[in-house]
Structures are given as structure tokens and as C-alpha cells.
N, CA and C atoms of all chains as a GROMACS GRO file, in nm:
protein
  594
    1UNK      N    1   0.085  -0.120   0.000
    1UNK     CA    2   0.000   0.000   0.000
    1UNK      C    3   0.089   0.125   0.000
    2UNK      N    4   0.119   0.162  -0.117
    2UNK     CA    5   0.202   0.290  -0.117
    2UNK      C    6   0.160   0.401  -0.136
    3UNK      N    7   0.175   0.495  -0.144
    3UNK     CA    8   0.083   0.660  -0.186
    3UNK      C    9   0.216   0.725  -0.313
    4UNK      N   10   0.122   0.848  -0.330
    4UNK     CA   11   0.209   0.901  -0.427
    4UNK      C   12   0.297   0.981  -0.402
    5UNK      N   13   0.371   0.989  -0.312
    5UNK     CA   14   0.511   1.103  -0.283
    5UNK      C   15   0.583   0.992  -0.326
    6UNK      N   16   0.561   0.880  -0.381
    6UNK     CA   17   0.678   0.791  -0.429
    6UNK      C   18   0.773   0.863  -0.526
    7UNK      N   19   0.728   0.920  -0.611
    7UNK     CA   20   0.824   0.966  -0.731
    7UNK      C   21   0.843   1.117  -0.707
    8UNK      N   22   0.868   1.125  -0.583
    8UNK     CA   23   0.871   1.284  -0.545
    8UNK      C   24   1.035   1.230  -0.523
    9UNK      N   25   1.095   1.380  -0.590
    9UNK     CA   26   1.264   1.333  -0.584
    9UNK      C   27   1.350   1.387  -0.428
   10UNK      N   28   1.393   1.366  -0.367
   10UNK     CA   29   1.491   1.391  -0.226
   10UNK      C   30   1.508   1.516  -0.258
   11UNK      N   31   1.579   1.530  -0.373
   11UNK     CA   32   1.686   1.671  -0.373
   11UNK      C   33   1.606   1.792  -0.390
   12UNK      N   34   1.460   1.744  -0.390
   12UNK     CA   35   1.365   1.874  -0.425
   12UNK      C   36   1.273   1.942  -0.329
   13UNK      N   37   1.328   1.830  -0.220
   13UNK     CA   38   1.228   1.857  -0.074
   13UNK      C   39   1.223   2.028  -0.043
   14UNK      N   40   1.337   2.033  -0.053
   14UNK     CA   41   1.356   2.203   0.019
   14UNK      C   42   1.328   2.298  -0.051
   15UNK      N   43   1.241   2.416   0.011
   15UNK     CA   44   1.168   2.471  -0.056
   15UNK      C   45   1.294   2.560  -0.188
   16UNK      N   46   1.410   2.619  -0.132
   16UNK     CA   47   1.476   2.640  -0.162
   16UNK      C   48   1.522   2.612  -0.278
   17UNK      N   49   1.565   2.503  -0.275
   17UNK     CA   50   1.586   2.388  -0.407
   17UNK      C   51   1.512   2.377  -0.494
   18UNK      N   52   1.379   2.382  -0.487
   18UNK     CA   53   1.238   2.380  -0.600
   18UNK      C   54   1.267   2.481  -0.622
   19UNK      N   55   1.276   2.614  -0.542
   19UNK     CA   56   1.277   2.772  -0.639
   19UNK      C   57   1.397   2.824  -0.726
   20UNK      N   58   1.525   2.770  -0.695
   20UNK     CA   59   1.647   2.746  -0.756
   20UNK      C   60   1.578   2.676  -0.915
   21UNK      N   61   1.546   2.550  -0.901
   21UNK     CA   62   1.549   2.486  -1.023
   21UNK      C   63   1.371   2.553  -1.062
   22UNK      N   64   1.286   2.593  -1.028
   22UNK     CA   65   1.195   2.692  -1.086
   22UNK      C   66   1.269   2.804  -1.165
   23UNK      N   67   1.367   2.867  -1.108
   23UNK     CA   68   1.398   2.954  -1.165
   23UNK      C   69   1.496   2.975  -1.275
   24UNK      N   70   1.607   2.853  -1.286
   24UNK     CA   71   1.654   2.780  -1.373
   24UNK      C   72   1.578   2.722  -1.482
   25UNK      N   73   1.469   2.686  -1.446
   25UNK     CA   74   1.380   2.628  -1.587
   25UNK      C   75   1.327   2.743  -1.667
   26UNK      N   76   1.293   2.842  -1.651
   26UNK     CA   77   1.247   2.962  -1.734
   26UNK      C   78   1.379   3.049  -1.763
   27UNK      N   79   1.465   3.082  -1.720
   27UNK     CA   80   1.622   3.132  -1.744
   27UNK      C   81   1.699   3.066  -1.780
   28UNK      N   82   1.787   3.048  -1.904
   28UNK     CA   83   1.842   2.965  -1.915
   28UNK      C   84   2.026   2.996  -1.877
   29UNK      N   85   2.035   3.068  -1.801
   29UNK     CA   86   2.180   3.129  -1.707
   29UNK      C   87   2.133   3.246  -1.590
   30UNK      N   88   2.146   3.219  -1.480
   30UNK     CA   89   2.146   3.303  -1.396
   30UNK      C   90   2.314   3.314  -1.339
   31UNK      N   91   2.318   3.407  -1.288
   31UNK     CA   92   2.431   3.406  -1.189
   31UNK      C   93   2.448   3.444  -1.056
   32UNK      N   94   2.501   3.432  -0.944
   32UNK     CA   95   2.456   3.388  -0.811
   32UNK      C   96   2.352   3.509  -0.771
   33UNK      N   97   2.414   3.610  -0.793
   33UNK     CA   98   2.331   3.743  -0.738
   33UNK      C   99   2.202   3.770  -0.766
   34UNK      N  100   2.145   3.702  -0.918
   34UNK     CA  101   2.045   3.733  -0.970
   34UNK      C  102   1.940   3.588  -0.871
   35UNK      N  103   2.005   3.498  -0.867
   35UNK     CA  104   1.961   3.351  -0.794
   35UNK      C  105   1.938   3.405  -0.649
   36UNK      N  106   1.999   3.445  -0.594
   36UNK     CA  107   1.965   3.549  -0.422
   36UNK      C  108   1.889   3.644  -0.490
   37UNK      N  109   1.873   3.726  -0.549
   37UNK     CA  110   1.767   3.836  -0.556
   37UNK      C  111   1.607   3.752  -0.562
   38UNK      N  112   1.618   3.633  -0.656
   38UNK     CA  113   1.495   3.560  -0.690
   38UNK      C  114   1.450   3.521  -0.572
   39UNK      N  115   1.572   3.414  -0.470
   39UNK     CA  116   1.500   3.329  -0.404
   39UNK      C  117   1.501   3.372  -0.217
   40UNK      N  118   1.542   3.494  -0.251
   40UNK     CA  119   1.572   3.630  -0.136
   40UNK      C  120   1.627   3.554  -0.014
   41UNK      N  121   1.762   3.483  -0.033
   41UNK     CA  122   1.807   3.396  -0.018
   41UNK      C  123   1.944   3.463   0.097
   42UNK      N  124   2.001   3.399   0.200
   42UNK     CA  125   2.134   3.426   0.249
   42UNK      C  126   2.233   3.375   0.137
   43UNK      N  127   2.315   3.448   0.126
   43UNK     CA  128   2.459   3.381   0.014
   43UNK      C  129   2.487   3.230   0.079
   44UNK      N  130   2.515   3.193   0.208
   44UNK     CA  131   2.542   3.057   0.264
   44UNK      C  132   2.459   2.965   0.204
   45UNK      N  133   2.331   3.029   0.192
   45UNK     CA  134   2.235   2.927   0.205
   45UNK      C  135   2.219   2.908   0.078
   46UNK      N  136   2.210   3.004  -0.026
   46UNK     CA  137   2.203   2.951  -0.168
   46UNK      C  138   2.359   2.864  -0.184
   47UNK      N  139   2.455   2.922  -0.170
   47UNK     CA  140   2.535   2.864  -0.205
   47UNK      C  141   2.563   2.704  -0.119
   48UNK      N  142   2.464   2.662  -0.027
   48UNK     CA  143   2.452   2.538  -0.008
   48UNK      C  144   2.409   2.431  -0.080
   49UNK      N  145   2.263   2.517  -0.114
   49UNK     CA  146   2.140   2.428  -0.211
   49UNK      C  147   2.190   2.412  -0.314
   50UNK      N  148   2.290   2.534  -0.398
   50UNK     CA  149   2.398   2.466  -0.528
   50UNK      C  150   2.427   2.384  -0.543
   51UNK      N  151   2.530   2.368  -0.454
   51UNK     CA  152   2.587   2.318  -0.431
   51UNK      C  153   2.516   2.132  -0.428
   52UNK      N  154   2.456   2.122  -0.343
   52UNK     CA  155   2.353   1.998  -0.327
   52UNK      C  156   2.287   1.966  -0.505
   53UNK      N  157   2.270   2.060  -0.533
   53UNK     CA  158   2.205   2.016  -0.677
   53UNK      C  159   2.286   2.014  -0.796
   54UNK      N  160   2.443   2.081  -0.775
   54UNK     CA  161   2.524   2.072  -0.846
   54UNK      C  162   2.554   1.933  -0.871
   55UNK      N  163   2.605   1.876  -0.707
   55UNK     CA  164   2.656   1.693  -0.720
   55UNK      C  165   2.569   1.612  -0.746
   56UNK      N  166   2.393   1.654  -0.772
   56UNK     CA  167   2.318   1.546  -0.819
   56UNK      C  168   2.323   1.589  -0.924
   57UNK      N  169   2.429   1.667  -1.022
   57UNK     CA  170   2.418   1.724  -1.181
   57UNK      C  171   2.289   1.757  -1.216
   58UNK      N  172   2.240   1.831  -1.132
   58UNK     CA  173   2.107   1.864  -1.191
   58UNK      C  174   2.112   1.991  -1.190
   59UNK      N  175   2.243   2.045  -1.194
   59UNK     CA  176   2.261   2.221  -1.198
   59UNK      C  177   2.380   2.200  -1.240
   60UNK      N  178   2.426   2.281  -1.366
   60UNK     CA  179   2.603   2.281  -1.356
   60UNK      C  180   2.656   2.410  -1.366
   61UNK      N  181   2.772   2.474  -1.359
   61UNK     CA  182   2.786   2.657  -1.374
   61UNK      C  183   2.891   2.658  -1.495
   62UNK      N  184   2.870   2.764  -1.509
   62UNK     CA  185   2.958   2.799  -1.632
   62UNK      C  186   3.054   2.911  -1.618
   63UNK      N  187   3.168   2.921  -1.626
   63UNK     CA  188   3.302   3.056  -1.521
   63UNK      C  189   3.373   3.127  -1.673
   64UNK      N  190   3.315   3.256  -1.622
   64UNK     CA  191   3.414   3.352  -1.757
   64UNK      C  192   3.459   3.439  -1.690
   65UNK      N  193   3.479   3.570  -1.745
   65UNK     CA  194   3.534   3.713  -1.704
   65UNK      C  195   3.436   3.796  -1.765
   66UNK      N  196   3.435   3.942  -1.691
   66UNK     CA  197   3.360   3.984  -1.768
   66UNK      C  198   3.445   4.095  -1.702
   67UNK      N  199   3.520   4.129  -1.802
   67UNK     CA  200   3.611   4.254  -1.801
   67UNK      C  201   3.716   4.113  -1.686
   68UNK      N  202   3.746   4.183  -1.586
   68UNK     CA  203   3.873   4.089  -1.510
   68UNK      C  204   3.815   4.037  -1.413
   69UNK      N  205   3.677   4.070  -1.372
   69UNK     CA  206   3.591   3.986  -1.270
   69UNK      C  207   3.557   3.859  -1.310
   70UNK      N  208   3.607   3.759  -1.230
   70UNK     CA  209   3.505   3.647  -1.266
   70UNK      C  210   3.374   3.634  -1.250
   71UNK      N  211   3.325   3.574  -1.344
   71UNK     CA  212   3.156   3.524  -1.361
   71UNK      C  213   3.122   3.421  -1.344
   72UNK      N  214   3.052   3.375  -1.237
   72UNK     CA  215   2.990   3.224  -1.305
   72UNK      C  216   2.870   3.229  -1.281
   73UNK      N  217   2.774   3.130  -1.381
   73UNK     CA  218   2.667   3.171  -1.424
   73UNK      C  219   2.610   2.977  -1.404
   74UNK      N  220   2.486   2.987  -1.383
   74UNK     CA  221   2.437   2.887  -1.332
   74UNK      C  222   2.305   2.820  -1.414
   75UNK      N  223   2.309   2.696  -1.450
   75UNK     CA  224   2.212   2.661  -1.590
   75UNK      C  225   2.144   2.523  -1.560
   76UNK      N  226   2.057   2.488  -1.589
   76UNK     CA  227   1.984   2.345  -1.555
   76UNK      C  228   2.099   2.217  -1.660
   77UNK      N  229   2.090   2.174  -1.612
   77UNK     CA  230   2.119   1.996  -1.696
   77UNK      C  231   1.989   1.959  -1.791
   78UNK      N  232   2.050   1.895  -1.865
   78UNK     CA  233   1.936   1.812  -1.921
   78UNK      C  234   1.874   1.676  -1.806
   79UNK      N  235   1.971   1.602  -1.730
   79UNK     CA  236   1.940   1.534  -1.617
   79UNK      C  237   1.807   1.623  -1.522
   80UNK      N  238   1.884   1.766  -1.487
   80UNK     CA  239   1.833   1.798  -1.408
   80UNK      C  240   1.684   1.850  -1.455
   81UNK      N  241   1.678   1.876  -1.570
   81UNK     CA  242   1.472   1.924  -1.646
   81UNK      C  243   1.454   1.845  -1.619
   82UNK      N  244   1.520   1.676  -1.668
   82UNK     CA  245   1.407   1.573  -1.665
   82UNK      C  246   1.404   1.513  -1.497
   83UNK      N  247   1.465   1.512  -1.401
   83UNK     CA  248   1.453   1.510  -1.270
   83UNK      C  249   1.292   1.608  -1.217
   84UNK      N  250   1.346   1.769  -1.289
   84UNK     CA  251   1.216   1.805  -1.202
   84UNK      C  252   1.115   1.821  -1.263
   85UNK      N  253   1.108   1.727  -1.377
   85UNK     CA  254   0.949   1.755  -1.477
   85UNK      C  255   0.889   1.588  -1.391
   86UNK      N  256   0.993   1.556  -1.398
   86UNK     CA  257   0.941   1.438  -1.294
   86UNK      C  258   0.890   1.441  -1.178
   87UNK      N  259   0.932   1.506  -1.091
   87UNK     CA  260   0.929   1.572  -0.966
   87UNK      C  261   0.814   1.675  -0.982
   88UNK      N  262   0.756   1.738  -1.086
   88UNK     CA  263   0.660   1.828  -1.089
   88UNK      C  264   0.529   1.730  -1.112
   89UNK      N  265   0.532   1.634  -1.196
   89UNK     CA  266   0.419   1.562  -1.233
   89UNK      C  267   0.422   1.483  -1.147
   90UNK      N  268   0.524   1.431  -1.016
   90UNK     CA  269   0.430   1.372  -0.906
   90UNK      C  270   0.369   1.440  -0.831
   91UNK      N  271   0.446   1.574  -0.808
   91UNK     CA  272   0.370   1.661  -0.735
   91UNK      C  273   0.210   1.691  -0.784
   92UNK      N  274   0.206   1.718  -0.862
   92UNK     CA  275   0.083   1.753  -0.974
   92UNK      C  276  -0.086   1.609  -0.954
   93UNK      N  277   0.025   1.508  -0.950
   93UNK     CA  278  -0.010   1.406  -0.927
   93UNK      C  279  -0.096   1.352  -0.780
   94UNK      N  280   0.003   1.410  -0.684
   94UNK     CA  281  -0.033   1.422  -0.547
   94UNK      C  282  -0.156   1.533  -0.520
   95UNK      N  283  -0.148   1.653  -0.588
   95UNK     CA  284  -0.252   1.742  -0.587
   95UNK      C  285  -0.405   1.684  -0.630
   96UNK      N  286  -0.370   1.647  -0.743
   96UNK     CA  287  -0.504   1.570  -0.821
   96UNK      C  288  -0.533   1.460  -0.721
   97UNK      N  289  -0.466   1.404  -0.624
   97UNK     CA  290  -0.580   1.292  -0.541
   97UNK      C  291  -0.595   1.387  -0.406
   98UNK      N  292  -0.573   1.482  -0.418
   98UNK     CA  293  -0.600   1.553  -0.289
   98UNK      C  294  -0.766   1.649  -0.357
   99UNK      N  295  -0.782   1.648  -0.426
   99UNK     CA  296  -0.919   1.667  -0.519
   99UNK      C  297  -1.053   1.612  -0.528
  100UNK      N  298   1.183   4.100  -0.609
  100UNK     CA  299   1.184   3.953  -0.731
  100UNK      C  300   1.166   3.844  -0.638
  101UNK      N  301   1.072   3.826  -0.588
  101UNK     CA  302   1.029   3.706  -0.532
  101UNK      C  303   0.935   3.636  -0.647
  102UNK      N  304   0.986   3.515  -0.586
  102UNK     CA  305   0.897   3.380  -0.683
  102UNK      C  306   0.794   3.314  -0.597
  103UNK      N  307   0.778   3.210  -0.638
  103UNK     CA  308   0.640   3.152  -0.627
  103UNK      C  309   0.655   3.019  -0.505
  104UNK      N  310   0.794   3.027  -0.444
  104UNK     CA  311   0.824   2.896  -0.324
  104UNK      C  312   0.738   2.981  -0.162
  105UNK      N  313   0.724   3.130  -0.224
  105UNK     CA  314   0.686   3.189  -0.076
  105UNK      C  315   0.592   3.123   0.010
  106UNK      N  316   0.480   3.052  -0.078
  106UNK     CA  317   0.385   3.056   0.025
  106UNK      C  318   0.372   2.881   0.069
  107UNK      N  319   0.552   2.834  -0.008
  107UNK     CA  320   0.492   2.656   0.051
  107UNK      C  321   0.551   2.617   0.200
  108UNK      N  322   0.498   2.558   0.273
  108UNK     CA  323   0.563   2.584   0.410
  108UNK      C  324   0.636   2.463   0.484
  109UNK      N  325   0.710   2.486   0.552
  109UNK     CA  326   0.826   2.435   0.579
  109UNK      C  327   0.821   2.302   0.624
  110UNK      N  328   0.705   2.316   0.712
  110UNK     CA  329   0.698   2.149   0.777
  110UNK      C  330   0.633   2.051   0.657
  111UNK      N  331   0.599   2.099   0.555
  111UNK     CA  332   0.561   2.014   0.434
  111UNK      C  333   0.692   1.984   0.382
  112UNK      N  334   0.816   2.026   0.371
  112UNK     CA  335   0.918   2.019   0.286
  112UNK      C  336   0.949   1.893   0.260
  113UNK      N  337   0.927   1.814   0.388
  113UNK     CA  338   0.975   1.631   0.394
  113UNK      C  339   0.861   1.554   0.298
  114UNK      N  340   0.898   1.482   0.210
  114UNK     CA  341   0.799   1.390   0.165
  114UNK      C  342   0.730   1.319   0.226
  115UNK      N  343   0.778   1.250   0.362
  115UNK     CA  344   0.663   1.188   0.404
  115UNK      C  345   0.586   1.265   0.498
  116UNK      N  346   0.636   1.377   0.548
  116UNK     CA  347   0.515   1.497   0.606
  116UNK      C  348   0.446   1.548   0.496
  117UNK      N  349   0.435   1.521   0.409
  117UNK     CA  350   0.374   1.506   0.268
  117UNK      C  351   0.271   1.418   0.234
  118UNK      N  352   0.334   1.327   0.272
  118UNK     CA  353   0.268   1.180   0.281
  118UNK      C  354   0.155   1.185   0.355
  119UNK      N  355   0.177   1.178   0.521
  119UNK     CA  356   0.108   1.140   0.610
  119UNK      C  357   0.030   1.298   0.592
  120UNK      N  358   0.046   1.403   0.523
  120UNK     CA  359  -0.092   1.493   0.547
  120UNK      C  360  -0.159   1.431   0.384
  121UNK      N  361  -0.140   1.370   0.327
  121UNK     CA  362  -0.179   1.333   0.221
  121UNK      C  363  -0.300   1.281   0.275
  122UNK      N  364  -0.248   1.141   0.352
  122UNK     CA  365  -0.319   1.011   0.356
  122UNK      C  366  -0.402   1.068   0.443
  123UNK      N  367  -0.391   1.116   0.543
  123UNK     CA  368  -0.485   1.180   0.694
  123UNK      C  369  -0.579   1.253   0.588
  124UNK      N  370  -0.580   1.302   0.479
  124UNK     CA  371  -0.666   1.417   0.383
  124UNK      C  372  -0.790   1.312   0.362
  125UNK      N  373  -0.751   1.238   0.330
  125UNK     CA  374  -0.852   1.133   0.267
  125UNK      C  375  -0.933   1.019   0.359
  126UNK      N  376  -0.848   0.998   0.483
  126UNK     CA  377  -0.880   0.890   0.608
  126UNK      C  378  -0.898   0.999   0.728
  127UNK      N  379  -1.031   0.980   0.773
  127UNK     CA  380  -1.040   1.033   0.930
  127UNK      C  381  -0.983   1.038   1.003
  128UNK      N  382  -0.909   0.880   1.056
  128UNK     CA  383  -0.826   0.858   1.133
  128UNK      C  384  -0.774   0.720   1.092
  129UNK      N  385  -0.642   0.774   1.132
  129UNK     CA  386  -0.542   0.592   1.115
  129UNK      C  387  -0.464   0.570   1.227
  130UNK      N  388  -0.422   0.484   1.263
  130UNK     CA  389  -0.325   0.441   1.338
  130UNK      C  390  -0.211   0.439   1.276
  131UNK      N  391  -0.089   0.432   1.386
  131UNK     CA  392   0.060   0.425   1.366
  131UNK      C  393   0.065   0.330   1.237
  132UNK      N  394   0.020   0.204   1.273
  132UNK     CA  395   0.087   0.104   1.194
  132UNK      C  396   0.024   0.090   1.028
  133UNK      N  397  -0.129   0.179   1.077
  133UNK     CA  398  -0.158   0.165   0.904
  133UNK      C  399  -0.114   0.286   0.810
  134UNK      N  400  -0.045   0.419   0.908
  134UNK     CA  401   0.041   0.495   0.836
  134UNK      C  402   0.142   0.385   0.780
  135UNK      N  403   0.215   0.354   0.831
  135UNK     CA  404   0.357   0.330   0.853
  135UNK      C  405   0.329   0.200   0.731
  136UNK      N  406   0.212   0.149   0.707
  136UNK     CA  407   0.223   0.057   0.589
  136UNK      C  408   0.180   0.157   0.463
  137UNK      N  409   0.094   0.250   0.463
  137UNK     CA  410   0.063   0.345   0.358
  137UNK      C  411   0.220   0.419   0.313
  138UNK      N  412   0.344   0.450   0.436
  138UNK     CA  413   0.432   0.530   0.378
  138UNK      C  414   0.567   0.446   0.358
  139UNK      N  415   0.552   0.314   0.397
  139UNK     CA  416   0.644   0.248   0.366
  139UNK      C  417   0.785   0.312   0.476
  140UNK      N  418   0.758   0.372   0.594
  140UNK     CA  419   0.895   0.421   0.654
  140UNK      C  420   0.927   0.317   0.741
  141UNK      N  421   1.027   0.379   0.821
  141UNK     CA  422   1.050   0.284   0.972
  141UNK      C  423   1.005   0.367   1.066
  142UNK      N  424   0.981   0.277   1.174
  142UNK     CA  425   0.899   0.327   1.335
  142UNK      C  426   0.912   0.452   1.356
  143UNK      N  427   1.039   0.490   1.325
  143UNK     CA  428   1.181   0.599   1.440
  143UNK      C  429   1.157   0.679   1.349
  144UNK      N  430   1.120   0.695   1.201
  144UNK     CA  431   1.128   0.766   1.111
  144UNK      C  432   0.985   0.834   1.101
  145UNK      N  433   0.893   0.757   1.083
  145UNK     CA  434   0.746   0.810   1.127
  145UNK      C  435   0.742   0.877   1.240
  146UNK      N  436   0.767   0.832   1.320
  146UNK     CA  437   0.727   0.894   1.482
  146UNK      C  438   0.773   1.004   1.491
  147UNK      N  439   0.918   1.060   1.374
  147UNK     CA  440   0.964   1.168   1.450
  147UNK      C  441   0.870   1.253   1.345
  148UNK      N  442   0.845   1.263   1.235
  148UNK     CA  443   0.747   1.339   1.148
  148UNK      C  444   0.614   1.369   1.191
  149UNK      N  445   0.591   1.272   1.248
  149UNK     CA  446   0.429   1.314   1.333
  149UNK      C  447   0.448   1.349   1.445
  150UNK      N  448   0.604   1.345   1.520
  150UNK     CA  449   0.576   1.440   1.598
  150UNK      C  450   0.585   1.608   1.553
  151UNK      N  451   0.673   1.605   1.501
  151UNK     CA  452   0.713   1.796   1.416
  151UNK      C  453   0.567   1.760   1.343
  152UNK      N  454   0.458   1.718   1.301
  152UNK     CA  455   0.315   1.790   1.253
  152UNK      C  456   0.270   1.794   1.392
  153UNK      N  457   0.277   1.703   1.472
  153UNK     CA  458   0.191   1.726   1.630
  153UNK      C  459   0.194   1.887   1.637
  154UNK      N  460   0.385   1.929   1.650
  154UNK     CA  461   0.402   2.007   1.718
  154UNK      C  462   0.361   2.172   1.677
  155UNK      N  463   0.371   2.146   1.514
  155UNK     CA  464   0.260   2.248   1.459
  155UNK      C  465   0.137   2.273   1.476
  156UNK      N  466   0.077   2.152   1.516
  156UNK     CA  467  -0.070   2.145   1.557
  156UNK      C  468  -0.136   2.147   1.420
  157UNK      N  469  -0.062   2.062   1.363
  157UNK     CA  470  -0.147   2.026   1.190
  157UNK      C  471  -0.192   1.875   1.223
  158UNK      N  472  -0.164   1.815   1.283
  158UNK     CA  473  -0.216   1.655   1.357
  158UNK      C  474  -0.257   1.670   1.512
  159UNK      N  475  -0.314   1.570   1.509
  159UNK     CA  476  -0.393   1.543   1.703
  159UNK      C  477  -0.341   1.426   1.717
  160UNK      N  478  -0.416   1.366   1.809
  160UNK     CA  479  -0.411   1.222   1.869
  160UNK      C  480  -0.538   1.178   1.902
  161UNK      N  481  -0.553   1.064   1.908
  161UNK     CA  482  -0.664   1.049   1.984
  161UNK      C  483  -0.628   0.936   2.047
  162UNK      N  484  -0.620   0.906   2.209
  162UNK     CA  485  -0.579   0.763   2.233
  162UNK      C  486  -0.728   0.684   2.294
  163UNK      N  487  -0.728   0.583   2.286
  163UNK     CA  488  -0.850   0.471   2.359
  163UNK      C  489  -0.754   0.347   2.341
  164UNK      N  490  -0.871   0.257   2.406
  164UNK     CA  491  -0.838   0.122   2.372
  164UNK      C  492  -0.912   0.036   2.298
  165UNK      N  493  -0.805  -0.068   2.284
  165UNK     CA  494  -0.887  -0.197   2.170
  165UNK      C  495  -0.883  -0.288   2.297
  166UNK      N  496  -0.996  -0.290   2.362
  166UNK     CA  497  -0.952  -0.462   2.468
  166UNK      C  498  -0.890  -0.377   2.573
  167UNK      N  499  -0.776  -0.473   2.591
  167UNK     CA  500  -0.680  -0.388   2.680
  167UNK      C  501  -0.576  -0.286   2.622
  168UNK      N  502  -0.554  -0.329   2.517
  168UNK     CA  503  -0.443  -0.238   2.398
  168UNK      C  504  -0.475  -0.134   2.384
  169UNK      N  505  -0.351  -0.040   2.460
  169UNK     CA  506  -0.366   0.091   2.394
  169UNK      C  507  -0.412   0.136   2.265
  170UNK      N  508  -0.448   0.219   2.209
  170UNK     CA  509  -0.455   0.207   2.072
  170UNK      C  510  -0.478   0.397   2.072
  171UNK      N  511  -0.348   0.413   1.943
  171UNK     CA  512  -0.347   0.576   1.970
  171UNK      C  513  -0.390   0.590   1.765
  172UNK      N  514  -0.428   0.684   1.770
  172UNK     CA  515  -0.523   0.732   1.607
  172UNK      C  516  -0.457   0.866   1.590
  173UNK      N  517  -0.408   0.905   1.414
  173UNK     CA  518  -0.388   1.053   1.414
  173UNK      C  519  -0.537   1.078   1.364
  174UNK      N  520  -0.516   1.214   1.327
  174UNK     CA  521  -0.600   1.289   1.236
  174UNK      C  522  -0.526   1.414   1.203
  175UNK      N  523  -0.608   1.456   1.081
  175UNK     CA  524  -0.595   1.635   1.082
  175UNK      C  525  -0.665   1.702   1.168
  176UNK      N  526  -0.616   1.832   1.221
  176UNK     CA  527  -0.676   1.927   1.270
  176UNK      C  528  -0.705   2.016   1.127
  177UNK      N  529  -0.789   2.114   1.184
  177UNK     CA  530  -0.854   2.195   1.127
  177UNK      C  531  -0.780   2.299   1.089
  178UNK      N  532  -0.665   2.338   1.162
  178UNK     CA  533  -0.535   2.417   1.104
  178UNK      C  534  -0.436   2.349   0.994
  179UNK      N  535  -0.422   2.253   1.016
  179UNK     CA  536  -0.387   2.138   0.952
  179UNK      C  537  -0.419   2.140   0.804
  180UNK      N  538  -0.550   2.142   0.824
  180UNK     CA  539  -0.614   2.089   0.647
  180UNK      C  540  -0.604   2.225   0.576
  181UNK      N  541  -0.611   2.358   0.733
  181UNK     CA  542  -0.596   2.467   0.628
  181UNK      C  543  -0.433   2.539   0.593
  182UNK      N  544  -0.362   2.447   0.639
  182UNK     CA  545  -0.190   2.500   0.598
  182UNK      C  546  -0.188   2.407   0.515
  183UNK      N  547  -0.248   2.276   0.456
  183UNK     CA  548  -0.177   2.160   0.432
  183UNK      C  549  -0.259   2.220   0.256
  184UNK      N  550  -0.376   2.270   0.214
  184UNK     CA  551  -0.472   2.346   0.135
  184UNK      C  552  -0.376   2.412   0.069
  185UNK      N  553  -0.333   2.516   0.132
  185UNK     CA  554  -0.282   2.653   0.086
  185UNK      C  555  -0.131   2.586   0.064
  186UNK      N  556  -0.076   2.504   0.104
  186UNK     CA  557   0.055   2.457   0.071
  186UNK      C  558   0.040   2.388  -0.085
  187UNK      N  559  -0.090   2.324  -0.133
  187UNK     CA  560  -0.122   2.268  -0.245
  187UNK      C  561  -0.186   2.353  -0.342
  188UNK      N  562  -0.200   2.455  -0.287
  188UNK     CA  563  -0.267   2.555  -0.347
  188UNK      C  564  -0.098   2.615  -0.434
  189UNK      N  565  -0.001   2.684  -0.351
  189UNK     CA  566   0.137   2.764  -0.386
  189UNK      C  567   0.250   2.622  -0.450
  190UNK      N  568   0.175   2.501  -0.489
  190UNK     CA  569   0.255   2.403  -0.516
  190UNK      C  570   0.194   2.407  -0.712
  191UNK      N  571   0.086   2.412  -0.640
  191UNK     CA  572  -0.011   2.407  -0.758
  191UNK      C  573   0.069   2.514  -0.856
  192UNK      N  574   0.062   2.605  -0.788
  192UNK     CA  575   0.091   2.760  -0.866
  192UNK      C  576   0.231   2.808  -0.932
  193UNK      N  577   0.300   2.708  -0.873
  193UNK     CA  578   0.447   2.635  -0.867
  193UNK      C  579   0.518   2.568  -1.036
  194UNK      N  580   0.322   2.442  -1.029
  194UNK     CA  581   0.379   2.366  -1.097
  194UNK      C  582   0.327   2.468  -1.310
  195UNK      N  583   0.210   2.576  -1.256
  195UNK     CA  584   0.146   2.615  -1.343
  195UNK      C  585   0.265   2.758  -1.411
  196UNK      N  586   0.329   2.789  -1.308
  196UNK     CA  587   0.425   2.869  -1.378
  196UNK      C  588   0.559   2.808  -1.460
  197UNK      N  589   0.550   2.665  -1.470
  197UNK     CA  590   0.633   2.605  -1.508
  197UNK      C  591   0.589   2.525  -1.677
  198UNK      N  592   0.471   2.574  -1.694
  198UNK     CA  593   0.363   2.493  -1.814
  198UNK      C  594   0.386   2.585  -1.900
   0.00000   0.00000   0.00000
């Protein structure tokens, strides 16, 4: 007898983490500052949840210059869409039997 | 620039505090053990999730007996169904800015 948070993914529990990769799915590069302005975030704390979603490759960054500052800029995986389109349609899923 | 994680709330973040306000949505009341077969967890792992909803006061208790057997029942409270609503409501809204 199982229910449906089965196909709900770990790495997406935190609210944090869903608004990171929310906001990654409609942008296709943010960079950290613009990612704290979105998710009105402490720098520690975003740069935790990155971090966490970086090593499940479901986020990877990308490092340039822009003039002599470094940049790095932050982009979904293809792993990582199909992780949270997955993760959205159980959610979605879970809603519809709560109906 | 706030997004759309504002209004999902914290003690939902865990899947199976997910779970068990799922299943309580749909069942009046259950006992420990017919959660604990609906979420597939262990003892130590349930118990501590229903206690953090106890302690929100999004779950009750109800204890009696079977015979001589204790026998303790959750449910939703009425605060409960209305954080657990509005959490499916900003999940919902979540998954619709993503379509």
C-alpha cells in the first residue's frame, strides 16, 4: 500500500531547491546574485542548495570574465529538467488525489 | 523579485510529512501502523514526522483502547487541512508557472 510522494525526488524537498530549479527552468543562465535576488536567499544558504544540486548534476555553472571579474553563471542539466518535470508531475499528481 | 516557493511551508518540505498529510486528507483517522504501511517508513522515522506535525498542531491524537491495547489514532486538525490546502494551493501555482 504505497501513496504518491513515491516519485517525489529527495533533492527537491527544500523549498529552496524547487525555487532554484523553478527559476533555472524559465532562465536559461542566472548568476549567483540574480539567484539570491529571486530566491531572497542568504549567500550561505544559496550557495549550499547549489551546491547539493550541483553533485546530483542537476545544476552545472559555467566561469568567464567579464572585463577581469570572474563570472559564473548557473544553468539546468538536461538530467536535471528531466529530474524536475518528474518531480513536478508527481507533485501535480499528489494534488489531483488531494481533489 | 520574489517567486512563487513563498507561500509553501516548511513542515511540508519532507515527503513523508507530505505523505502522512496526504493520507490523513482522505482517512479520518489511522493508526501508527496503518500509516507506517501506507508510507512504507521505519517506526523511528514516522514517529519523529508526526511528531514535528503534532508540534505544529497540523495533527492530534486520539488515544483509547482496543480490549486492553492501547490504541493511539492521528487525524488532521482543522489548522492542519488549512496549511496543508494553501501549501497545495502555492505548489499548484508552482507547478502552473512552469507549463
Amino acid at each position: 500500500m504505497k501513496i504518491v510522494t513515491d516519485h517525489l525526488h529527495k533533492a527537491f524537498e527544500s523549498r529552496i531547491r524547487l525555487g532554484i530549479m523553478s527559476v533555472l527552468a524559465v532562465n536559461d543562465m542566472l548568476d549567483f546574485n540574480t539567484l539570491k535576488d529571486y530566491l531572497d536567499v542568504t549567500d550561505g544558504n544559496l550557495a549550499s542548495h547549489l551546491k547539493a544540486l550541483e553533485k546530483e548534476a542537476f545544476i552545472d555553472v559555467k566561469k568567464s570574465f567579464i572585463g577581469r571579474k570572474p563570472n559564473t553563471k548557473y544553468f539546468m542539466t538536461e538530467l536535471g529538467k528531466k529530474a524536475f518535470t518528474d518531480h513536478l508531475k508527481a507533485l501535480e499528481k499528489l494534488i489531483k488525489s488531494q481533489q
